[in-house]
N, C-alpha and C positions, 0 to 999 in steps of 0.2 A: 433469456439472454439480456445483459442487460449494458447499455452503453458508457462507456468510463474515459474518465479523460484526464490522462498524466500531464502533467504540467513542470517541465524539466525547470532546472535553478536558473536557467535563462530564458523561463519566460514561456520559451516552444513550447506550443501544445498538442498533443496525440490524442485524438478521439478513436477511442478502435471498443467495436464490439465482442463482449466476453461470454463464452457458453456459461448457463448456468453450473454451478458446481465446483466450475475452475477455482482459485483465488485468485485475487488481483495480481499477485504476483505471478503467477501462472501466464496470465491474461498479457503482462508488461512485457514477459520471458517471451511468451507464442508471437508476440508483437512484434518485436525487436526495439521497443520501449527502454533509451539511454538511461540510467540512472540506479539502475536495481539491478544489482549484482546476485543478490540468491545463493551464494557462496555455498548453504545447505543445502540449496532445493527443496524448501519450504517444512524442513523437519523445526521448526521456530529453535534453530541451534546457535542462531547468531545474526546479528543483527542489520545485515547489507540490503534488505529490502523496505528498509524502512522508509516511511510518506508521512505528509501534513495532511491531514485529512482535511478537509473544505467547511469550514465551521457551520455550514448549515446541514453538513450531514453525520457531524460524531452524534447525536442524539439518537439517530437511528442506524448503528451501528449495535450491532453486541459488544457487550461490554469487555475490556483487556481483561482475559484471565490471568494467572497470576505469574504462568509460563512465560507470557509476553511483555506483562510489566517487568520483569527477572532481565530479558533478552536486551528490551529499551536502555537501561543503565547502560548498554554499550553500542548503543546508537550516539552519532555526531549531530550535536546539536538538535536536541531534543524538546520540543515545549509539551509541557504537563498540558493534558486534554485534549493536543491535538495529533500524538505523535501516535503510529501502528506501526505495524508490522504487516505490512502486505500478503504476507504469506497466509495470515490469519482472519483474514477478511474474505470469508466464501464468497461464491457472486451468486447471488438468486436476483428474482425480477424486479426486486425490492428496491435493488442497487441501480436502478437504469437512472444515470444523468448524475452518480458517484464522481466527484469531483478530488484527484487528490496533489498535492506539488511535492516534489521531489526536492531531497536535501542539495547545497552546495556536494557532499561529497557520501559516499558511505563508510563507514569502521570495517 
């Protein structure tokens, strides 16, 4: 399990603990975590779960497959390095104190 904490575009923050395995988006959804829409339900089909990752944690992150770089082009307000796809982020033990903020809006 590991502990995560959204961070809405104003600022609110939600710490809630995610089984492992879940995705973060999963984790946002079971939450009831504002800001991630899920619109797929995590088949990486479109882009409404999309987060800023917390710059001290893209490095240990698996890296955007190519599906999900694909997906981001139609993310709102994107920065190169820090932007994912929630859906794509497994949660293992790895992930405890995953830090991520939520866009002004989702596509």
């Amino acid at each position: 399990m590991a502990r995560i904490t959204y961070v809405e575009f104003s600022g609110k923050e939600h710490v809630v603990d995610v089984a492992n395995g879940l995705t973060v988006m999963e984790g946002a959804r079971d939450n009831g975590i504002p800001g991630i829409e899920a619109d797929c339900g995590g088949a990486c089909a479109c882009s409404t779960c999309h987060a800023y990752v917390h710059p001290d944690w893209v490095d240990r992150l698996e890296p955007v497959e190519p599906m999900e770089e694909d997906m981001l082009d139609f993310a709102y307000e994107t920065r190169p390095g820090f932007s994912r796809l929630t859906c794509q982020i497994r949660v293992t033990d790895a992930l405890d104190g995953l830090i991520v903020q939520l866009p002004e809006r989702q596509i």
